[in-house]
C-alpha positions, 0 to 999 in steps of 0.5 A: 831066525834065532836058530843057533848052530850046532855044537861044534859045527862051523859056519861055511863048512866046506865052503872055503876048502874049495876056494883059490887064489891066484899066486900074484894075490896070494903074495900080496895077502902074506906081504911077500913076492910071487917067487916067495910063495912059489918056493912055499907052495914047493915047500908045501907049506901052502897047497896049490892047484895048477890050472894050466900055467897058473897056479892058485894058492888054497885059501885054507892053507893060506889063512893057516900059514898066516896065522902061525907065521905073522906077528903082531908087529907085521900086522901092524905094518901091514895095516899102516902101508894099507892106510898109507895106500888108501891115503894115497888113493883117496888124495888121488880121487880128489884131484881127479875129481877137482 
């Protein structure tokens, strides 16, 4: 169990370069709307596949434009409307529950 990785190979090699998301989950992940990310898929700042009508926003490409373009402040407020919205969630559970 102590075996260690070699040196400079990642976990998850290649795993994630094969999964997608569908856009509605995407722009949920970066804090923008469908029509936002479908213009950044047109862009090319995101790759996508397209499975019929759909399509699915790479999660490689999607983690790196979250990482060069999110501040620290977006994080934040990111992480307040999701405390904000597990408080609303759990408040409703109590009353159904009650």
């Amino acid at each position: 169990m102590d075996e260690q990785e070699p040196e400079g190979e990642q976990l998850w090699t290649g795993a994630w370069e094969e999964m997608t998301v569908p856009v509605p989950l995407a722009a949920s992940l970066l804090c923008l709307s469908p029509h936002t990310v479908g213009r950044l898929i047109e862009g090319e700042y995101l790759a996508a596949e397209r499975h019929g009508n759909f399509r699915f926003v790479t999660l490689v490409s999607l983690f790196a434009y979250r990482r060069r373009h999110w501040t620290p402040e977006q994080a934040k407020r990111h992480n307040a409307a999701l405390d904000d919205d597990t408080a609303a969630l759990d408040q409703a559970a109590e009353q159904l529950a009650g």
